[in-house]
C-alpha positions in Angstrom: -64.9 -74.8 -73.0 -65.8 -71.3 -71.3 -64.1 -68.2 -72.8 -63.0 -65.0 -70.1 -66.0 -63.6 -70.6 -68.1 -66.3 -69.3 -66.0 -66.5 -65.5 -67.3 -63.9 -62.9 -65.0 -60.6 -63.1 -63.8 -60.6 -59.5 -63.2 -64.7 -59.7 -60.6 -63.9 -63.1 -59.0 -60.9 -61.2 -58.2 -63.1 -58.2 -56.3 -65.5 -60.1 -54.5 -62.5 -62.4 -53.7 -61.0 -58.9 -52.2 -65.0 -57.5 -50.3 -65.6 -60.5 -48.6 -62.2 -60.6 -47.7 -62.0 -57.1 -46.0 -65.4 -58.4 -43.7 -64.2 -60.7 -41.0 -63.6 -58.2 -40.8 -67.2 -57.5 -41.8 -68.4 -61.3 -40.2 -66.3 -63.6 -41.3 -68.5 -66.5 -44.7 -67.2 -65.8 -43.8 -64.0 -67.9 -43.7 -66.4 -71.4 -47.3 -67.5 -69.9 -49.6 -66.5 -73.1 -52.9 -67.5 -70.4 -51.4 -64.7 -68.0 -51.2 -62.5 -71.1 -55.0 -63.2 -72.6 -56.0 -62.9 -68.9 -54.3 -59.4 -68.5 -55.3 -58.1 -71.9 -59.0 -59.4 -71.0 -58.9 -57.9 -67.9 -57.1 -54.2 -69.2 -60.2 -54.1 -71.9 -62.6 -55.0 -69.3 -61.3 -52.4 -66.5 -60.8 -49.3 -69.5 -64.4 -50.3 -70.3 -64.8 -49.2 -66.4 -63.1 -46.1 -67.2 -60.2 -47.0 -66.0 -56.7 -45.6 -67.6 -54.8 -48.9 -67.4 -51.3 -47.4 -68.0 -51.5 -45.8 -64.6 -50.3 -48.4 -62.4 -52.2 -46.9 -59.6 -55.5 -47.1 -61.4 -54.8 -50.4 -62.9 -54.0 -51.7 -59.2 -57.0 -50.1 -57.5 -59.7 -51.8 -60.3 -57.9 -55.2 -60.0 -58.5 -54.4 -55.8 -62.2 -53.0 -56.6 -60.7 -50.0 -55.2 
C-alpha cells in the first residue's frame, strides 16, 4: 500500500478539495480520520511551499495552485 507521499500532489488535493465540498451533504465526513491525515499531509506539504495554512485565503489559493 502507497503512503500520501507517493500520489501526485495535485491528484491528493483534488480529492481533499471533492470531499470537503462534500461535507454539506455528509456531515459524518468530519469524524473521517482519511480526510484528517489527508488535510494534515497536505497543510505540511503546502507550509513546506511557504504557505501560512491558518490563513484561509492562502490555504485555499495552494489547494487551487493559486
Amino acid at each position: 500500500m502507497r503512503t500520501l507521499k507517493e500520489y501526485p500532489v495535485n491528484e491528493l488535493k483534488l480529492i481533499y478539495q471533492t470531499l470537503h465540498a462534500s461535507l454539506p451533504s455528509e456531515p459524518e465526513l468530519m469524524d473521517s480520520l482519511l480526510l484528517e491525515d489527508l488535510q494534515r499531509f497536505l497543510q505540511e506539504r503546502a507550509s513546506q511551499d511557504g504557505v501560512d495554512v491558518s490563513t484561509h485565503s492562502q490555504w485555499a489559493g495552494w489547494l487551487n495552485d493559486r
